[in-house]
C-alpha positions in Angstrom: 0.0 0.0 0.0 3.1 2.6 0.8 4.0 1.4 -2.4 0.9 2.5 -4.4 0.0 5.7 -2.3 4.0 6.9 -2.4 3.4 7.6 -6.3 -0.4 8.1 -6.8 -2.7 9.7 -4.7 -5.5 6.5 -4.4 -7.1 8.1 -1.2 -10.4 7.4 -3.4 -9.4 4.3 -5.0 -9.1 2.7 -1.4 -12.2 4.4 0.2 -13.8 2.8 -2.6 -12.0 -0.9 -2.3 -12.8 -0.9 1.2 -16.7 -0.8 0.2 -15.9 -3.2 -2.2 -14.3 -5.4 0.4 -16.8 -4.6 3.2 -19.6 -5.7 0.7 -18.1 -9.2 0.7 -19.0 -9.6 4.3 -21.0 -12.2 5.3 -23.5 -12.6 8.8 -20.6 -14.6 10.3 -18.2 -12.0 9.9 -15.7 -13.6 7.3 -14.6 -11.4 4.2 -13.7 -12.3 1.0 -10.3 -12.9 -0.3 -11.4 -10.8 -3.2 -13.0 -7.7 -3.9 -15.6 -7.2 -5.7 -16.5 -11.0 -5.2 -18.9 -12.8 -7.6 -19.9 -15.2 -3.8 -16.3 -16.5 -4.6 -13.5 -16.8 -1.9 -15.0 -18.2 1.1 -14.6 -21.7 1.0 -11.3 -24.3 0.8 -10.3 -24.7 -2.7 -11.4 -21.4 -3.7 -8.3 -19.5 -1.9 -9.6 -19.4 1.3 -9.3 -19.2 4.2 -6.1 -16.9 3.4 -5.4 -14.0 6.3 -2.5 -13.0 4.7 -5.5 -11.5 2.1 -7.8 -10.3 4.1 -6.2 -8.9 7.0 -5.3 -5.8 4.9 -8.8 -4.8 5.6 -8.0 -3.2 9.1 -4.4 -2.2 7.7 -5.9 -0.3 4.8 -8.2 1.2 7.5 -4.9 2.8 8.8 -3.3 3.6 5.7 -5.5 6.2 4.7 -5.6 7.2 8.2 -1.7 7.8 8.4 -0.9 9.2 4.8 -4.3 10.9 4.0 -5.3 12.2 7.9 -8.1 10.5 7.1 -10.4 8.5 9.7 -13.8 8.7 8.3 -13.7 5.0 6.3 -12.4 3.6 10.0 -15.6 5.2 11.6 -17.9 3.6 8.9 -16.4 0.2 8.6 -15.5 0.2 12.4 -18.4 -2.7 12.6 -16.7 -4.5 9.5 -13.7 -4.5 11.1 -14.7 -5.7 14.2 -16.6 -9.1 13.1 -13.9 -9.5 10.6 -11.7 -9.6 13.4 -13.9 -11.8 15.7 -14.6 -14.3 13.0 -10.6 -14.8 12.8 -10.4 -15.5 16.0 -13.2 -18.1 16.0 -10.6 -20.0 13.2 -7.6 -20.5 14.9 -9.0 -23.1 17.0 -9.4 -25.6 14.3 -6.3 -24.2 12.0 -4.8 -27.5 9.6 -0.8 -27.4 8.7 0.4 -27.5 5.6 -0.4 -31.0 4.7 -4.2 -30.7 5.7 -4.2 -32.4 9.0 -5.2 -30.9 12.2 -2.3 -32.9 14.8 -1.4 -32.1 18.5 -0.1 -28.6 17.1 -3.3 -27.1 15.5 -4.7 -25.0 18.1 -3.9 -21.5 18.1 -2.7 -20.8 15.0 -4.2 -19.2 12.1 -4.4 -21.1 8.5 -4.0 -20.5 5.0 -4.4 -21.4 1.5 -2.1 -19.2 -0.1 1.4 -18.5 1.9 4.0 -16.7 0.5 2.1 -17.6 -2.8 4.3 -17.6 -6.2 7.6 -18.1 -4.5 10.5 -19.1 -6.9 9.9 -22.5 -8.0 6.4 -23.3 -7.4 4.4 -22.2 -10.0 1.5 -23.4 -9.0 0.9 -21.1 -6.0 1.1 -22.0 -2.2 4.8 -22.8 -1.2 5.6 -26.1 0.1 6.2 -24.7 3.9 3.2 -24.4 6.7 1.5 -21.8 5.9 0.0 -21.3 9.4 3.4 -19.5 10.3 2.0 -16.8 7.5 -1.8 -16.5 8.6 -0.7 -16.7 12.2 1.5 -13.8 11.4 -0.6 -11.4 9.3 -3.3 -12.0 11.6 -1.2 -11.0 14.6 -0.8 -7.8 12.6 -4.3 -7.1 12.1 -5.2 -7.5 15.6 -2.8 -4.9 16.5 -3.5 -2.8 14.1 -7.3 -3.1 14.8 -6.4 -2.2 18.1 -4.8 0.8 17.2 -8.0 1.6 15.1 -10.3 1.3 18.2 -7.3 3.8 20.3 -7.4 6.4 17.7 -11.6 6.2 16.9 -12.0 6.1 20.9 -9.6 9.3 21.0 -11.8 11.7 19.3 -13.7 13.9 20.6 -17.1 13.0 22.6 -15.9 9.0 21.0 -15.7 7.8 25.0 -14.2 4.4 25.1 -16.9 2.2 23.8 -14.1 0.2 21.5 -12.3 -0.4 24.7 -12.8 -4.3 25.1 -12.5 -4.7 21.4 -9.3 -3.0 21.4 -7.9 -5.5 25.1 -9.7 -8.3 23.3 -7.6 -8.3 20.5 -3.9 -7.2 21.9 -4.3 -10.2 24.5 -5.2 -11.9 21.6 -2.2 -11.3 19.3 0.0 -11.7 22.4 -1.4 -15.2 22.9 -0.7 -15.7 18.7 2.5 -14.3 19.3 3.6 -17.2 22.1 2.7 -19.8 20.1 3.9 -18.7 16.6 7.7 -18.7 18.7 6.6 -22.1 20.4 5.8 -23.6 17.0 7.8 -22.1 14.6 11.0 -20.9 15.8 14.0 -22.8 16.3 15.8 -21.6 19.0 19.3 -23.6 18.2 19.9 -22.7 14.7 18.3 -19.3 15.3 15.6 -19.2 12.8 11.8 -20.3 12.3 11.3 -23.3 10.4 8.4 -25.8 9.7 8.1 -28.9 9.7 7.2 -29.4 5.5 10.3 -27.1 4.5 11.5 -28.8 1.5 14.2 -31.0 2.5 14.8 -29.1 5.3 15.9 -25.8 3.4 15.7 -21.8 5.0 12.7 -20.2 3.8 13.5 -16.8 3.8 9.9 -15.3 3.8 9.4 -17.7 7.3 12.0 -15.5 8.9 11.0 -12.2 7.3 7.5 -12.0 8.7 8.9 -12.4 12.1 11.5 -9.9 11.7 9.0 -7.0 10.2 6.3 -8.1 12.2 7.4 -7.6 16.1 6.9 -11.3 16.9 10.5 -12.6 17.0 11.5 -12.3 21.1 14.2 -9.6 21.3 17.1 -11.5 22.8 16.7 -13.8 19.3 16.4 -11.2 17.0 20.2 -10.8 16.2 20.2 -14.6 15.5 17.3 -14.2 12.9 18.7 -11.3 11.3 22.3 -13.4 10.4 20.3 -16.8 9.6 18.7 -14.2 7.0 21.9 -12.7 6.0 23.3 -15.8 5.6 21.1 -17.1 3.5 20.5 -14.4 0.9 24.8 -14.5 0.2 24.7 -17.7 0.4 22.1 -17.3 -2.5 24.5 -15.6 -4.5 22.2 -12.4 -3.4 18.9 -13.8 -4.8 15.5 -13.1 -3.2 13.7 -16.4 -2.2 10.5 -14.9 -1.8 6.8 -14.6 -2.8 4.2 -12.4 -3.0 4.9 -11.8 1.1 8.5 -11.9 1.7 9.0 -10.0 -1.3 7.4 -6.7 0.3 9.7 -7.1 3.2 12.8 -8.5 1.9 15.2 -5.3 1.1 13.7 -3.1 4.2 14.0 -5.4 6.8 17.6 -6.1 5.4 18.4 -1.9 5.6 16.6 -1.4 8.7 18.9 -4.2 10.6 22.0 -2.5 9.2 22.9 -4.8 5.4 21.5 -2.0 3.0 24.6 -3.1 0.9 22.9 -6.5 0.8 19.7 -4.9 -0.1 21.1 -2.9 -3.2 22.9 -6.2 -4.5 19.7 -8.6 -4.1 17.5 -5.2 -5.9 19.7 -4.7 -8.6 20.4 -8.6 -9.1 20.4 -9.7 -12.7 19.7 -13.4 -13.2 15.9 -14.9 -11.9 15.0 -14.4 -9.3 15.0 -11.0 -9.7 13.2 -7.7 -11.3 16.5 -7.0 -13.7 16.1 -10.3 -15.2 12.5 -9.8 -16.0 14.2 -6.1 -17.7 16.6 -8.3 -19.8 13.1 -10.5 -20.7 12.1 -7.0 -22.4 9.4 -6.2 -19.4 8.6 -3.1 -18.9 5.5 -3.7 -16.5 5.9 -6.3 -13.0 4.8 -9.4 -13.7 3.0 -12.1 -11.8 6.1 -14.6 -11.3 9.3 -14.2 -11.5 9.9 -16.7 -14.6 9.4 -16.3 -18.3 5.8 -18.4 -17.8 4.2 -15.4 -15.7 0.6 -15.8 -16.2 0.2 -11.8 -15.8 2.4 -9.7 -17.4 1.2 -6.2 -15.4 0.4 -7.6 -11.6 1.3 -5.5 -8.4 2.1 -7.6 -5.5 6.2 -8.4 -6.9 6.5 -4.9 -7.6 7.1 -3.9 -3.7 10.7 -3.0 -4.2 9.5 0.8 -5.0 8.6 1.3 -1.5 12.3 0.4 -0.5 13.3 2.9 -3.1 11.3 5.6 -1.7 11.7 5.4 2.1 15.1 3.1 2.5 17.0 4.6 -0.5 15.9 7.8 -0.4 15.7 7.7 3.5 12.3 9.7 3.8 9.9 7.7 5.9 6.2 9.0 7.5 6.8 8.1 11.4 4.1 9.7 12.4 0.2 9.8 11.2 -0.8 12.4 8.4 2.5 13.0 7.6 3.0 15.1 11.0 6.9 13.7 11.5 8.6 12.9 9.2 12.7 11.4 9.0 15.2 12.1 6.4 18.4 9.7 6.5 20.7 9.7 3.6 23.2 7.0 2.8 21.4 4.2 4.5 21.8 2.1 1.2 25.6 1.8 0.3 25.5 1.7 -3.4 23.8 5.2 -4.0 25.3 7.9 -3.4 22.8 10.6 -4.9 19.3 11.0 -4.7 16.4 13.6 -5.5 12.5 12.4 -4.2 9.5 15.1 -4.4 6.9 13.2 -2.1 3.3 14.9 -2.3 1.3 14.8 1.2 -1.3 15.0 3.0 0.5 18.3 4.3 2.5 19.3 0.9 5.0 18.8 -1.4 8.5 17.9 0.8 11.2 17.5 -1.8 14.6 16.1 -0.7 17.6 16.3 -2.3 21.3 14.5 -1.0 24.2 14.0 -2.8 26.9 11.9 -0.3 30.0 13.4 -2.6 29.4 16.4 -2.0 28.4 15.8 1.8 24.8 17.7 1.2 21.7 17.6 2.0 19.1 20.2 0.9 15.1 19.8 2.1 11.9 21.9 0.9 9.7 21.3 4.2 5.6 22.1 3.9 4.0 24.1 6.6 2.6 22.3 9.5 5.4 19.4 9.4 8.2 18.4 11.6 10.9 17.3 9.6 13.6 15.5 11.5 17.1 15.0 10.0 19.9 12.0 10.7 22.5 13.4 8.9 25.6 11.7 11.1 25.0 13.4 14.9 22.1 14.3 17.5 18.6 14.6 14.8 18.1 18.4 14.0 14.7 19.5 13.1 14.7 21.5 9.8 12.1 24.6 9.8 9.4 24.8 7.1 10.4 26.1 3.9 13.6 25.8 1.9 17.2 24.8 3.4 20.6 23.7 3.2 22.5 21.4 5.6 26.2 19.5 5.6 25.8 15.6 5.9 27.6 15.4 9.2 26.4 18.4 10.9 26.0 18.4 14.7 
């Protein structure tokens, strides 16, 4: 979604989706995994159940909120939201693993259809590993990010707190998910999660990435994770391993923990996997696979590598809702040295412009926004309007 909204402004492209998607609801609460649905995507064999699909309803419910200021779709679909929610958690009771039995390890886990679907080598779709790790973890997302919903709806003026129990409901909920995706999934010797229907035992790089973005790895393991990841995308030659999940979170979770150098070789990788050997295929759209055979020669969901290049690379991130804060840090990708972004907000236009050479940063700020600056020191604030500052200064 940062993807889409960080070029176009879709603020009535999603209000409408989200009607779309809300429309899909049924009395039990459970959505669709697409929108519009022709009474398709409810039942197993027909994508479904799939989380990792439908638990961007409450996250697109905060998008808007964040880079548009905009709460009024969270007030009107607050009651889809919240049976979507419930349903979920009437599911995880009865979650299968991957190979379609319910075993000693079923309870309290979400499931899935999909997984990282499309991953490199199955063609098909779902990848060979559990996908419960992936529904458990996007639904642990939702629930917290439901729960922010119901804190910032409840925050308005005359709201009261009548989203209170929703809001505890669903963080002691994704606390509970969170204990047993680590009890089930991660494996505490060799420092990474794992299931049980990894092929041949190999690292699945998306079932450590969700994890890692997510929160849900315990702290004192998170360093472990991080170097299983490293470890495996070198020893990959710097090749992705990913689908239509760990693909979105591949290159920032590699530049937030400190590899960005990693992250520009894996992006600007050549051979398949990759998005510069679907360039040397002749593409000039992102396709739905990442082999000659894509079924879909212009599909979104691969095509997550801009949002790297407009918050990692150029080093402008939204850190606080409506575009309020925002951080500039150049340089966190080693491989560029120069970069210009123009990034139209909710607030303005805040254009950015670095060049490492030449040790300088210059940065247009809109009215009305705080715009924080890592440039080597303590962060310095730069006022609104137009001005001029040495990478380095203290």
């Amino acid at each position: 979604m940062d993807t889409m909204s960080g070029l176009f402004d879709l603020r009535r492209l999603f209000t409408k989706w989200l009607d779309d998607v809300a429309a899909t609801q049924l009395p039990s609460g459970q959505l669709a995994v697409i929108a519009p649905s022709p009474g398709w995507g409810y039942e197993h064999g027909e994508c479904a159940p799939a989380p990792e699909w439908s638990c961007p309803f409450p996250v697109l419910l905060l998008h808007l909120a964040d880079v548009y200021g905009d709460l009024g779709p969270a007030r009107r679909h607050w009651q889809t939201c919240r049976r979507y929610l419930d349903w979920e958690l009437t599911q995880i009771a009865d979650a299968v693993d991957g190979s379609g039995g319910t075993g000693a390890t079923g309870g309290g886990l979400a499931s899935s259809e999909l997984g990282d679907y499309l991953s490199p080598g199955y063609i098909d779709g779902p990848p060979p590993e559990d996908s419960r790790l992936s529904a458990s973890c996007f639904l642990h997302r939702g629930l917290l990010q439901g729960a922010e919903l119901a804190a910032r709806l409840d925050a308005e003026p005359g709201a009261g707190e009548g989203r209170r129990d929703s809001r505890e409901a669903w963080m002691g909920a994704a606390e509970s998910l969170r204990g047993r995706i680590n009890e089930v999934f991660l494996d505490r010797e060799r420092g990474c999660y794992r299931t049980a229907s990894d092929p041949h035992g190999q690292y699945r790089q998306t079932s450590n990435l969700m994890p890692l973005a997510l929160g849900i790895v315990p702290e004192k393991m998170r360093a472990r994770v991080v170097e299983s990841l490293v470890a495996d995308v070198r020893e990959r030659g710097h090749h992705l391993n990913t689908g239509h999940i760990g693909t979105s979170l591949l290159l920032n979770v590699l530049t937030d923990a400190g590899f960005g150098a990693d992250a520009f070789r894996v992006a600007t990788q050549r051979s398949c996997p990759s998005w510069g050997s679907w360039l040397d295929l002749g593409a000039t759209t992102m396709w739905e696979r990442w082999d000659a055979g894509a079924r879909s020669r212009d599909h979104f969901f691969l095509g997550t590598v801009v949002d790297w290049i407009l918050t990692r690379v150029a080093g402008v991130r939204r850190i606080a809702p409506d575009w309020a804060v925002v951080r500039v840090q150049p340089g966190l990708v080693d491989g560029v040295s120069r970069c210009r972004t123009r990034r139209r907000t909710s607030r303005g236009v805040l254009t950015v412009d670095w060049d490492l050479r030449l040790g300088r940063l210059s940065v247009d700020v809109p009215e009305a926004m705080v715009c924080q600056l890592e440039l080597g020191g303590p962060t310095v604030v730069a006022e609104a309007g137009e001005s001029v500052w040495q990478i380095g200064d203290r």
